[in-house]
C-alpha positions in Angstrom: 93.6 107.9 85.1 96.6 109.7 83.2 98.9 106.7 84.4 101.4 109.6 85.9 103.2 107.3 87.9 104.8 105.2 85.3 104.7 108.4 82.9 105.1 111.5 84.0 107.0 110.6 87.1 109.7 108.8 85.0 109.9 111.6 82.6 113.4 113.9 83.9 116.5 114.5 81.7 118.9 112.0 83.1 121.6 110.2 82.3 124.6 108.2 84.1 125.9 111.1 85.4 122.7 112.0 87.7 122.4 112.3 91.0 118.8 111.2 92.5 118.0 111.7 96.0 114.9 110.0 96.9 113.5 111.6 100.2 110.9 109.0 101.3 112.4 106.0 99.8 109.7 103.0 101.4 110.9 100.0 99.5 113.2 101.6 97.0 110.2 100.9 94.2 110.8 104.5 93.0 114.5 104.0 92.6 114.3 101.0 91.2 112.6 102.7 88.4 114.9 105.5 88.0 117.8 103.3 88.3 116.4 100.8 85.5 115.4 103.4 82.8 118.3 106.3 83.6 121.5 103.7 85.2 121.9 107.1 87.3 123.4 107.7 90.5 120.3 107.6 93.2 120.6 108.0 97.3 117.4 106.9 99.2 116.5 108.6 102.5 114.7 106.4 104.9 114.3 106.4 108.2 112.2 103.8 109.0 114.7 100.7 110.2 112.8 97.9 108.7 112.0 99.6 105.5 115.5 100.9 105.1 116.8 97.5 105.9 114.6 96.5 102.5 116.3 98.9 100.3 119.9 98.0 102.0 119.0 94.3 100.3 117.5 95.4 97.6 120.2 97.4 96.0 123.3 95.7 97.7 125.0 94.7 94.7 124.3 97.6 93.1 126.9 100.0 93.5 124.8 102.8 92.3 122.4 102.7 94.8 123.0 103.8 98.6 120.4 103.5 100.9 120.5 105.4 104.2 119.0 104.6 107.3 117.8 108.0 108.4 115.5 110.9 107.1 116.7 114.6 105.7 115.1 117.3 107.1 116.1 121.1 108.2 117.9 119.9 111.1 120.0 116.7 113.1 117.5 114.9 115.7 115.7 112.0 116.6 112.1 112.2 116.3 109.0 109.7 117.0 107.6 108.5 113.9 104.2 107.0 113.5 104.3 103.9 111.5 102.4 103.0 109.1 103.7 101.4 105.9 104.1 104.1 103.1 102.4 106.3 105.6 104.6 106.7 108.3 104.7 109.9 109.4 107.2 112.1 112.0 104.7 115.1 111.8 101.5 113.5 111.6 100.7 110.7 114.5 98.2 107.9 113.1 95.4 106.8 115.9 96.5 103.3 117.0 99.9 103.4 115.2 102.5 102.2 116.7 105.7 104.4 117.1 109.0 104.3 117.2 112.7 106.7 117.7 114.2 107.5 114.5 116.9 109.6 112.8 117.1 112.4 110.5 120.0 114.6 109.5 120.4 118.5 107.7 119.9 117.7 104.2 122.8 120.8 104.1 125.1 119.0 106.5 124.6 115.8 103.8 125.4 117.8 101.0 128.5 119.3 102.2 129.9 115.7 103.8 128.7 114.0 100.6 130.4 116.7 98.6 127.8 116.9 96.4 127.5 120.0 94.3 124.0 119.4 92.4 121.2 117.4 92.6 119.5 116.2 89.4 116.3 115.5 90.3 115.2 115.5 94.1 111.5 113.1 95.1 109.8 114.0 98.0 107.6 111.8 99.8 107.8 112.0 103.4 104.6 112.4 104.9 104.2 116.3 105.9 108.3 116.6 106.5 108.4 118.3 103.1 106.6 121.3 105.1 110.0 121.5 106.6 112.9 120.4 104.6 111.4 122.5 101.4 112.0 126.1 103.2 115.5 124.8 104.6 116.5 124.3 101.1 115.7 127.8 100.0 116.8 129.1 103.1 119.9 127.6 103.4 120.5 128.8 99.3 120.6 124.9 98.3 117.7 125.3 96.0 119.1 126.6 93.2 120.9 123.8 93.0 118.6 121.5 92.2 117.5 121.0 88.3 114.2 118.8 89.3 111.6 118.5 92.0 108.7 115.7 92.7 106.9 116.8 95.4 104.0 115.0 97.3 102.6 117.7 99.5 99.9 116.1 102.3 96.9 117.7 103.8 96.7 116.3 106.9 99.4 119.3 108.4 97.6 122.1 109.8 97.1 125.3 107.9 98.3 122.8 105.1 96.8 125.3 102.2 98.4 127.7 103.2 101.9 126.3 103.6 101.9 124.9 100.3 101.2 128.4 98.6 103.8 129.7 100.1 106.3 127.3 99.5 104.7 127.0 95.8 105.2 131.3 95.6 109.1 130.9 96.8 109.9 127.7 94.7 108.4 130.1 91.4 111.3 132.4 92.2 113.8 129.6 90.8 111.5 127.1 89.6 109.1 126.7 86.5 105.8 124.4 87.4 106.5 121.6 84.7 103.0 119.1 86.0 100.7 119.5 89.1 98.0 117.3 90.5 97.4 119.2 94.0 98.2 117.0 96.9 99.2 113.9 94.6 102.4 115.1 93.2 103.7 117.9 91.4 106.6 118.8 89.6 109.0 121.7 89.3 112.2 122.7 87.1 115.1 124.8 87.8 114.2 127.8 85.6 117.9 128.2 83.9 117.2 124.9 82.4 117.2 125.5 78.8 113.3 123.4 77.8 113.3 120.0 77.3 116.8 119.0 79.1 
């Protein structure tokens, strides 16, 4: 009803200079987006073959654009993931789904391989895997280096409530709320962000 995803979900302080990791990126529609308005820097995470094979051909001439064919997450593995278009899942397996082996990496190993020092604005869509990665960023001291924070939380994870209130309770520490639609999307900013930038 409030049209938030062509709205508030576009709405970050970014220029040419930003970096845009887009956790979750499906077909690359939301860095499309970002890419159009801002001309910024964006990395897709996706783990799914086939989907990340779209966003490989989607962006290829590009040069602003890379799109990675494995997920972030707290750890390096190889997990099962439950497809299901938009809704494919690692944590949550989808009766009659089909499944198949895929890859994720440490979003901290990334960050230190990529060199990359900050993160303008991180998205988060990646099916109850944000359970995980979100308390690996804090632990691992990497929040604080992110300015802005889209966040999809599901509620199909057990004890679900309760893991998003306490993620929620750490992220305050460094983070002001800036929008919230529980269990849609919410966003957060990096609290020595001067309002408005």
């Amino acid at each position: 009803r409030d049209r938030g995803d062509t709205t508030l979900r576009l709405d970050y302080p970014l220029d040419q200079r930003s970096i845009v990791f887009d956790l979750g990126g499906y077909h690359g529609d939301f860095a499309a987006s970002i890419v159009e308005r801002f001309d910024c820097q964006v990395y897709i995470f996706e783990p799914v073959p086939a989907f990340a094979e779209i966003c490989v051909r989607r962006f290829e001439n590009n040069p602003k654009v890379r799109a990675l064919p494995f997920g972030l997450s707290s750890m390096d593995g190889e997990f099962q993931i439950s497809t299901a278009a938009d809704g494919s899942s690692i944590v949550h397996q989808r009766p009659g789904a089909s499944t198949l082996k895929v890859r994720v990496r440490s979003f901290a190993d990334l960050m230190t391989e990529e060199r990359i020092e900050h993160i303008d604005l991180l998205k988060i869509n990646i099916e109850g895997g944000e359970y995980d990665v979100l308390p690996h960023l804090m632990d691992r001291g990497i929040i604080d280096r992110i300015s802005n924070l889209q966040i999809q939380f599901h509620n199909f994870v057990e004890g679900h409530v309760a893991k998003r209130d306490r993620i929620r309770a750490q992220l305050s520490r460094t983070h002001t709320e800036s929008w919230c639609y529980p269990f849609v999307w919410e966003s957060w900013r990096l609290k020595s962000m001067p309002a408005g930038t």
